[in-house]
C-alpha positions in Angstrom: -88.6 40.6 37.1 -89.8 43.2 39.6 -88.6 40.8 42.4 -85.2 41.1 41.2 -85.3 44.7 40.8 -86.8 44.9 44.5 -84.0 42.7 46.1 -81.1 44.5 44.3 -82.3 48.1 45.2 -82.8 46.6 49.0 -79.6 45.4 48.7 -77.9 48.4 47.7 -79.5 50.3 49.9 -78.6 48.0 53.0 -75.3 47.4 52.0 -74.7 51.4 51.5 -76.6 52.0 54.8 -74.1 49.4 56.7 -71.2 50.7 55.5 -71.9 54.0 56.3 -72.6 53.2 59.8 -69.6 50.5 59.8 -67.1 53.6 59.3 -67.5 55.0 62.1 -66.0 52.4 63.9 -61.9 53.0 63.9 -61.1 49.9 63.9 -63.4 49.0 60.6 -62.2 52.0 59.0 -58.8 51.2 59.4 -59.2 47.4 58.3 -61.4 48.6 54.9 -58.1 50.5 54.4 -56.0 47.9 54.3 -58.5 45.5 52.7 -59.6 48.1 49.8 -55.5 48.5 49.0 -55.0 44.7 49.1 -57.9 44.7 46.7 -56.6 47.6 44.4 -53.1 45.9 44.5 -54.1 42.6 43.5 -56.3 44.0 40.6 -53.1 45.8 39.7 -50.7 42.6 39.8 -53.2 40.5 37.8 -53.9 43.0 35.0 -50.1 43.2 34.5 -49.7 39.4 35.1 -52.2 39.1 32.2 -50.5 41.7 30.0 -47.7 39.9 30.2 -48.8 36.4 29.1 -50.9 37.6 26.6 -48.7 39.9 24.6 -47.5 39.3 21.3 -43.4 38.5 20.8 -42.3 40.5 17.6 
């Protein structure tokens, strides 16, 4: 159990670290845009996707 908890915290730190460093970089910044709104809008279109299959006809 401690293992786990030892390789997730290592790997949030990394991650965080990487990212932080990664921004600076224009042309990652740029591309985290456009991948972070891809994301959001895909999330977006399934949830109402979803909705709509799953609601109840009256």
């Amino acid at each position: 159990m401690a293992a786990n908890l030892v390789g997730a915290l290592v790997w949030g730190v990394l991650l965080t670290v990487t990212g932080y460093f990664a921004a600076s970089i224009p042309a990652v910044k740029s591309a985290a845009y456009l991948i972070g709104g891809a994301f959001i809008l895909g999330a977006i279109i399934a949830g109402i996707l979803s909705w709509r299959r799953n609601r109840v006809v009256a």
